[in-house]
C-alpha positions as CSV (number, residue, x, y, z in Angstrom):
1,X,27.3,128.1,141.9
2,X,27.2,124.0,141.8
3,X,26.8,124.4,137.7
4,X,30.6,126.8,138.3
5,X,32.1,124.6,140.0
6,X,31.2,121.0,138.4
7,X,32.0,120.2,134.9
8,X,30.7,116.9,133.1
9,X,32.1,112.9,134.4
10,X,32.6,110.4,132.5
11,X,32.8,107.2,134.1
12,X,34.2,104.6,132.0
13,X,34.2,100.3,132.3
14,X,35.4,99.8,135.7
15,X,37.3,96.3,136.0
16,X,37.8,96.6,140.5
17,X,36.3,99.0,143.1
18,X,39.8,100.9,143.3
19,X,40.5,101.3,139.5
20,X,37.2,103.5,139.8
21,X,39.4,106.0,141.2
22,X,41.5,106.5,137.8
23,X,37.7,106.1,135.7
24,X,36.1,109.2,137.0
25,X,37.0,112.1,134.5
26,X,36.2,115.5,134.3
27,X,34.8,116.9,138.0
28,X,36.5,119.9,138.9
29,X,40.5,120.2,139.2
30,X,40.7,117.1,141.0
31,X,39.6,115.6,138.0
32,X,41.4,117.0,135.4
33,X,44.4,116.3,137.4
34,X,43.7,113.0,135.9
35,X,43.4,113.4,132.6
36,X,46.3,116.0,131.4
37,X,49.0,115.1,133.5
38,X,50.7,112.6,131.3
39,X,48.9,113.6,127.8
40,X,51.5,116.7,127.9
41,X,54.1,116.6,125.9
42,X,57.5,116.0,127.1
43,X,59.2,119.1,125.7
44,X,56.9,120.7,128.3
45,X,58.2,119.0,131.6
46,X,58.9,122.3,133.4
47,X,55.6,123.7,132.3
48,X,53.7,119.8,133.3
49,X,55.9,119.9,136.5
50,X,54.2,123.6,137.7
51,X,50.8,122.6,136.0
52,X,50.9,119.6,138.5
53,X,52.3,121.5,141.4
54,X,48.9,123.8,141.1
55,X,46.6,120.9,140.1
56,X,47.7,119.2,143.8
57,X,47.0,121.8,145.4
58,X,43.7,122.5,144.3
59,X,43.0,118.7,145.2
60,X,44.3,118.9,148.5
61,X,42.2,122.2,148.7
62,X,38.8,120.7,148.3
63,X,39.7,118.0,149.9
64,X,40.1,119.7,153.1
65,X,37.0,122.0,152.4
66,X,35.0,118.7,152.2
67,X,32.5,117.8,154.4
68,X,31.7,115.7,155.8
69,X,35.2,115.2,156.9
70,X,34.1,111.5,157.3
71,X,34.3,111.1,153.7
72,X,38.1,112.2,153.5
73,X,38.9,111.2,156.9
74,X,42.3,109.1,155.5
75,X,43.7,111.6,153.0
76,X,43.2,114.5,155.7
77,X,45.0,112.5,158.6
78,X,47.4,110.6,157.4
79,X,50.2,112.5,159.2
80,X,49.0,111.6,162.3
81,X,48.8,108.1,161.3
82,X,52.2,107.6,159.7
83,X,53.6,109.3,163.0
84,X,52.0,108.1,165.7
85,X,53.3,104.3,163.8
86,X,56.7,105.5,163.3
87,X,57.1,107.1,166.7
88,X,55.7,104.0,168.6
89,X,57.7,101.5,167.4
90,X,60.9,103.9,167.2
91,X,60.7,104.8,170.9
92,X,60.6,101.0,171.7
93,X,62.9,100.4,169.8
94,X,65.7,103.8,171.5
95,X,64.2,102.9,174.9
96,X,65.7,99.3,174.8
97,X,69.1,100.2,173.3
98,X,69.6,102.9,176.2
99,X,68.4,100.0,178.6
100,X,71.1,97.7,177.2
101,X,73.7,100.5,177.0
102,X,72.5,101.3,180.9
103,X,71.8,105.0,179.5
104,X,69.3,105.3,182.1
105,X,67.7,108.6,182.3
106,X,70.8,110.5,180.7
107,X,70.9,112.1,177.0
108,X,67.1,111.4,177.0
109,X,66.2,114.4,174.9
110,X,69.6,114.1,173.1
111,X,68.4,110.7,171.5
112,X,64.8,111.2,172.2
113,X,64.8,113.5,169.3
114,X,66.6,111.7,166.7
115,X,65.7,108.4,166.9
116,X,61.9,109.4,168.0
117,X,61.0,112.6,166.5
118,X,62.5,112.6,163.0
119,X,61.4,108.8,161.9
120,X,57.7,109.9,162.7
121,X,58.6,113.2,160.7
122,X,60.1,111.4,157.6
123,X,57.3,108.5,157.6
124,X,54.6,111.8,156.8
125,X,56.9,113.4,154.6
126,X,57.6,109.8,152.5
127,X,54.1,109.3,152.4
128,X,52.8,112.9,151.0
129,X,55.6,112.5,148.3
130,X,55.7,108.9,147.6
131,X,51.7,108.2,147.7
132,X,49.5,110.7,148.2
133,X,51.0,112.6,145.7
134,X,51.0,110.0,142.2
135,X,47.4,108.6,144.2
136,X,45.8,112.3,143.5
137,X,47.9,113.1,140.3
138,X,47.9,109.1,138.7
139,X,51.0,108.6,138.2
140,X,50.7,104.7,139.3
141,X,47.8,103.2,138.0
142,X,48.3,100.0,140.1
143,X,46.5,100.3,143.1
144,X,48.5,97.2,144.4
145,X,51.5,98.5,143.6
146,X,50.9,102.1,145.6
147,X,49.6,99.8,148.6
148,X,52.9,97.9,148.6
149,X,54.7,101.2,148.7
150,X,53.1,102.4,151.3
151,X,53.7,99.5,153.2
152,X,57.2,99.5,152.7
153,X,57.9,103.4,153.5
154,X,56.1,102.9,156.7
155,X,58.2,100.1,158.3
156,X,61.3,101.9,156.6
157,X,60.4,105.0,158.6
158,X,59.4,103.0,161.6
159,X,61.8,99.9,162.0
160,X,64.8,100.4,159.3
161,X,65.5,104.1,160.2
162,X,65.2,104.1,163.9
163,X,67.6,100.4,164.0
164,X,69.9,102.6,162.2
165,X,69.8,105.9,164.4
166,X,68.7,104.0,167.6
167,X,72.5,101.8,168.1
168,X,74.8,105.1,166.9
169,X,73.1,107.1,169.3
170,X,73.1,104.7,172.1
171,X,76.3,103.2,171.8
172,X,78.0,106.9,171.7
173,X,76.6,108.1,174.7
174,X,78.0,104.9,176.8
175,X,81.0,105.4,175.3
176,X,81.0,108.9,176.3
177,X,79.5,108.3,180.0
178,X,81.4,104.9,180.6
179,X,78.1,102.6,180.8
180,X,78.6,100.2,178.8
181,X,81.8,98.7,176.9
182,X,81.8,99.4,173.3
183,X,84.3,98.3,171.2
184,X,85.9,100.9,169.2
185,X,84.4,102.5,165.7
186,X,87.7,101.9,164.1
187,X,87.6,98.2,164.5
188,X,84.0,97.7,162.7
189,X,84.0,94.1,162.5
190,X,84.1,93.9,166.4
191,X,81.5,96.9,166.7
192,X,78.8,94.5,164.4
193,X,79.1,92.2,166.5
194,X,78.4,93.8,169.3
195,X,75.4,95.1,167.6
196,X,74.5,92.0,166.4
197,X,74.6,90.3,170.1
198,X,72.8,93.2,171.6
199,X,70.4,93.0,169.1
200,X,69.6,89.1,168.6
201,X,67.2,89.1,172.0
202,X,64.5,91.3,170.3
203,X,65.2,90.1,166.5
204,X,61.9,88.0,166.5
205,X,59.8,91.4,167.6
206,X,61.7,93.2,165.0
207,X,60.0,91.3,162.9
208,X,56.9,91.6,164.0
209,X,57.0,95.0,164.5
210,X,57.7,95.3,160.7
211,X,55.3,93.8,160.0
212,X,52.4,95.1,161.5
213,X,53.7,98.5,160.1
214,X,53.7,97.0,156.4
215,X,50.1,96.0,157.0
216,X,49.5,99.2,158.6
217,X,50.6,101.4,155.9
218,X,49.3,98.9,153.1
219,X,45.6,99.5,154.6
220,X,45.6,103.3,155.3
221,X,46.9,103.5,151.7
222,X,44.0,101.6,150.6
223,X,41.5,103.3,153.1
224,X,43.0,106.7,151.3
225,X,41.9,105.0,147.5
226,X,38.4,104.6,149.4
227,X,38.1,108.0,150.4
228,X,39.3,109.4,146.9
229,X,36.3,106.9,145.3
230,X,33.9,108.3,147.5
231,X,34.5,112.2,146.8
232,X,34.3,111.1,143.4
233,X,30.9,109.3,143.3
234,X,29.4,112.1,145.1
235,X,30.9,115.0,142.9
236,X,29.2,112.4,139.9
237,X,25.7,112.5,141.7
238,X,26.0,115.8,142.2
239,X,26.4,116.5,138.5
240,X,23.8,114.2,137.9
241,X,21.5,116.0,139.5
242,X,22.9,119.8,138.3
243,X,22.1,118.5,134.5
244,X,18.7,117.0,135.4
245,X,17.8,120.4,137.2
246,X,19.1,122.4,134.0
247,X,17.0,120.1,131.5
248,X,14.1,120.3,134.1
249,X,14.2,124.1,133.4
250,X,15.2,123.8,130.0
251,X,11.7,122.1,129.2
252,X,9.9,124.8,131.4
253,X,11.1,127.3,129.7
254,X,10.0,125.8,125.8
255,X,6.6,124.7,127.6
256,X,6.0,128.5,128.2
């Protein structure tokens, strides 16, 4: 059943730990993910477009069949990562624009799910599409380069997106229950600075807060590469030991 599902690796000079990843050729569908998607030609898009459509899912699929689930801990949790970040810092960040807005506890669930709910949504989507996808199906080679992306879609999904929602919904409901004094939409110059005056005591958070989710996202991308390296150094034991057992009984049978 092993011998079925394993075909033969090839594991070729390895210049970093992580580059490992894109080296290890040939072990199931996870595998030749790797090697065909961009040898196709490009009159073929449609058909390299559904091949890689099927070859992710049969990724993802062993993936979550493998155990222990220790070993793909980060590729098979990430949602909850990327949204428990994005939700954290966005509800800070809507519970102190209703505080200066003196929303109290009205339209709670009216901005609660907006500025809370669909940034922690949007950060797991943005990361399936944008780096768990081209980290499974190589389409960036640059390890670096995928960490840095996933950095930056995590504090865009958990600062930049809820610092847009967060003032819009804030600032209409106190103009709509008489809270607060806003100046009107029409005259924009006068409405960013409002923004801008309301926003200045927590600027030097903001930036930490970005940052932390940069770092954040930079190292569960990475953790991710880690637990892709891992599968694949076990499925290469693995076939290690399938062609030793079929020489073993190779020999046996030309002994006899």
């Amino acid at each position: 059943m092993i011998v079925a599902l394993l075909e033969r690796v090839v594991i070729t000079r390895v210049r970093s730990h992580w580059i490992r990843i894109f080296h290890l050729f040939g072990v199931c569908k996870l595998c030749n993910i790797f090697i065909h998607y961009r040898m196709e030609p490009a009159s073929r898009s449609s058909e390299r477009s559904k091949d890689s459509g099927d070859e992710l899912t049969d990724a993802l699929a062993l993936i979550n069949e493998w155990t222990p689930t220790s070993d793909v801990f980060a590729l098979k949790r990430y949602m909850y990562a990327t949204s428990l970040l994005s939700s954290g810092s966005a509800a800070y960040i809507n519970a102190y624009y209703r505080r200066v807005v003196r929303l109290r506890n009205q339209a709670f669930i009216t901005t609660f799910l907006p500025v809370v709910l669909l940034p922690s949504l949007a950060g797991s989507l943005l990361h399936h599409q944008f780096v768990q996808r081209p980290l499974l199906l190589q389409e960036i080679q640059c390890p670096v380069c995928l960490e840095l992306r996933g950095g930056m879609l995590q504090m865009f999904s958990g600062v930049v997106y809820p610092m847009v929602l967060a003032p819009f919904a804030a600032f209409q409901y106190a103009v709509r229950l008489y809270t607060y004094a806003i100046p009107d939409i029409t005259k924009p110059k006068l409405w960013f600075k409002e923004y801008c005056k309301l926003t200045k005591p927590i600027l030097s958070k903001l930036y930490l807060i970005a940052g932390l989710q940069i770092v954040a996202g930079m190292a569960w991308t990475h953790w991710e590469g880690h637990n892709l390296l891992t599968v694949m150094s076990k499925l290469a034991h693995m076939e290690e030991v399938v062609e030793r057992h079929k020489q073993k009984s190779k020999n046996q049978v030309i002994g006899e």
